[in-house]
C-alpha positions as CSV (number, residue, x, y, z in Angstrom):
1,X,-29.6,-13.8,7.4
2,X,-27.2,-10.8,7.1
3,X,-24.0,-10.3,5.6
4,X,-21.9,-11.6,8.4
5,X,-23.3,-14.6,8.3
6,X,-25.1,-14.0,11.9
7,X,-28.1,-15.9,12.4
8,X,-30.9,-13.5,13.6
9,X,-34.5,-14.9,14.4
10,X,-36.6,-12.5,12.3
11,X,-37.7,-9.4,14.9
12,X,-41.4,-9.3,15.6
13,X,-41.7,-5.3,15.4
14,X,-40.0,-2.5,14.0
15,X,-36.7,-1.7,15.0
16,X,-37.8,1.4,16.6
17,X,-39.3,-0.9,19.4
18,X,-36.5,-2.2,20.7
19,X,-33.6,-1.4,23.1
20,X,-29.6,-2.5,22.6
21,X,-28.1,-3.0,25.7
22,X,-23.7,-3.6,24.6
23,X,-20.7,-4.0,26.2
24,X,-18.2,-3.4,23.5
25,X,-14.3,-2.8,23.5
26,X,-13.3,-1.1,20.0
27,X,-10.1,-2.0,18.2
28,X,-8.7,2.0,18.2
29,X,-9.4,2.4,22.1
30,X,-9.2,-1.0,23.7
31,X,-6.4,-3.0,21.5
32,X,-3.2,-2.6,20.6
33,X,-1.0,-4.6,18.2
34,X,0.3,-7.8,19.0
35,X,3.1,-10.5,17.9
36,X,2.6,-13.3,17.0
37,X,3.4,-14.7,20.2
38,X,1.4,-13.0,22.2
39,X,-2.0,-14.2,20.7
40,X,-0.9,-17.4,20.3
41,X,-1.0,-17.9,17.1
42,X,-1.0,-21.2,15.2
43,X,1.0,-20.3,12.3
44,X,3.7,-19.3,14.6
45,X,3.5,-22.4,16.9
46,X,3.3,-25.1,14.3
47,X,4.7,-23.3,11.4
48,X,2.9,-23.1,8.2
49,X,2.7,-24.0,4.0
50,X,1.6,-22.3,1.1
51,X,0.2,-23.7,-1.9
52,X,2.7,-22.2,-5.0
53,X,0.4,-23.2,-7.8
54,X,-2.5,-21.5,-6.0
55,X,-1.2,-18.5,-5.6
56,X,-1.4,-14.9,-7.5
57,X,2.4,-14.3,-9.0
58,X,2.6,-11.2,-7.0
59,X,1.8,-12.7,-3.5
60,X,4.0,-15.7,-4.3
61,X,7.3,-13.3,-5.3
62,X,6.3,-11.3,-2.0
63,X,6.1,-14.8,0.2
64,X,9.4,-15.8,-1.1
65,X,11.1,-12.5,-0.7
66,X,10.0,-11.7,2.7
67,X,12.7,-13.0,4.9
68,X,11.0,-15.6,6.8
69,X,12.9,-18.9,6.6
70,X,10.9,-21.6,4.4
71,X,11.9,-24.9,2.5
72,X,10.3,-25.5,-1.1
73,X,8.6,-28.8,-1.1
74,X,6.9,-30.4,-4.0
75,X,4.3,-33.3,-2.8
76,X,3.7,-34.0,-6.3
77,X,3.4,-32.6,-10.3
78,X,1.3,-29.2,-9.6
79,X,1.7,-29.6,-6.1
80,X,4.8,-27.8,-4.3
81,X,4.4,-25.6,-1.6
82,X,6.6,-23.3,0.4
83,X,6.6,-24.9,4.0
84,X,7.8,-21.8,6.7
85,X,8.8,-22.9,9.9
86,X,7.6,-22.0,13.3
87,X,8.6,-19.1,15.4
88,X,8.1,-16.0,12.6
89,X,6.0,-14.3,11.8
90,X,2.8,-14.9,10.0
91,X,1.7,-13.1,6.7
92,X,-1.0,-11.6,8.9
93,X,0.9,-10.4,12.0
94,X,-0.2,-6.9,11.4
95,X,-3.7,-7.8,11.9
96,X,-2.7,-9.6,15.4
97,X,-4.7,-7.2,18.4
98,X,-3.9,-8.1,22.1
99,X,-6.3,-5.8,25.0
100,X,-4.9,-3.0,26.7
101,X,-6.8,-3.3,29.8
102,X,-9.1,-0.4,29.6
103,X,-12.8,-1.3,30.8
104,X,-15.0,-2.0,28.0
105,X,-18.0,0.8,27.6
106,X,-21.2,0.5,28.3
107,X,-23.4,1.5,25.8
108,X,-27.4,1.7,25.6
109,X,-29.0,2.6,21.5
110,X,-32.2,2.3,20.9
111,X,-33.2,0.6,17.9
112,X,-31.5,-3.2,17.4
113,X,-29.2,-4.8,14.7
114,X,-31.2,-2.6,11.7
115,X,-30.4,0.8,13.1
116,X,-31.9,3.4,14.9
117,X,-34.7,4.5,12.6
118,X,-35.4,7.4,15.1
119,X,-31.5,8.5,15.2
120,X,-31.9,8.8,19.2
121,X,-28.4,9.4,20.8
122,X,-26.2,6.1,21.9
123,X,-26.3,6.6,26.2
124,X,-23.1,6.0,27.5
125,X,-22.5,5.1,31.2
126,X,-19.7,6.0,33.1
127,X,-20.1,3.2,35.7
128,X,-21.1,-0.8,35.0
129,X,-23.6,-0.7,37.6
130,X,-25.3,2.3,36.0
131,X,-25.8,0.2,32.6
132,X,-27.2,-2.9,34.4
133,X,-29.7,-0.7,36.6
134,X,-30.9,0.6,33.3
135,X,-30.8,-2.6,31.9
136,X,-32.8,-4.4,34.9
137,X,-35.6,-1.0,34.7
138,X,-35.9,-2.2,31.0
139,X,-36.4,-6.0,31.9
140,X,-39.0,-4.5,34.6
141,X,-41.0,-2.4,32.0
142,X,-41.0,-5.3,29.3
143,X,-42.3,-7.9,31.9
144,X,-45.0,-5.1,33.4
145,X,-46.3,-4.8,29.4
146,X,-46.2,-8.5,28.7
147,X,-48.5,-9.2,32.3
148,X,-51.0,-6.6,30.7
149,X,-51.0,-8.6,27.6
């Protein structure tokens, strides 16, 4: 299992035999940043606490100084938290990404999910149909080799 936490079924051969077909819309060209609102997010909905106890001094001086409207409530000895109500801001607002409509890009690397061992150039198509024609040949080829056996 990697890093991320993605389950992969352990490849069969070396990355160098296979093919990465992706579709993929990167953050810098695709997104742009978004409020809260726009994304929907829960925080700013249905408002949101913080645990005071549990939290470092600095981040709990910087929660209480940064002008979003909260009540202190205290549930019990050890247990206050700062509730914030809804419609402001989250603490991660920055990080909120919202598309900008541009076509995602179509991408072809050979190699799969540990590399390119060969360091053969990414293709990238200009047109959709392009990628899935290349992608359909590929499909072709692999069931031509698997009838051989």
């Amino acid at each position: 299992m990697s890093s991320s936490n993605v389950f992969r079924i352990e490849p069969a051969m070396p990355a160098h035999a296979y093919k990465t077909f992706a579709m993929v819309s990167p953050i810098t060209t695709h997104m742009r940043q978004a409020t809260c609102e726009e994304v929907g997010c829960d925080q700013y909905r249905q408002g949101w606490r913080v645990h005071v106890q549990a939290l470092p001094p600095d981040l709990l001086h910087a929660a209480r100084t940064s002008g979003r409207r909260y009540r202190e409530e205290q549930v019990a000895e050890g247990q206050t938290y700062l509730v914030f109500e809804p419609g402001q801001a989250c603490f991660k607002a920055e990080t909120h990404r919202a598309p900008i409509g541009r076509p995602p890009l179509f991408l072809v690397r050979e190699g799969d999910h540990r590399g390119n061992p060969r360091g053969t150039p990414t293709r990238l198509y200009d047109r959709p149909d392009q990628w899935v024609d290349d992608f359909a040949t590929h499909q072709n080829n692999l069931a031509d080799e698997h009838r051989k056996g």
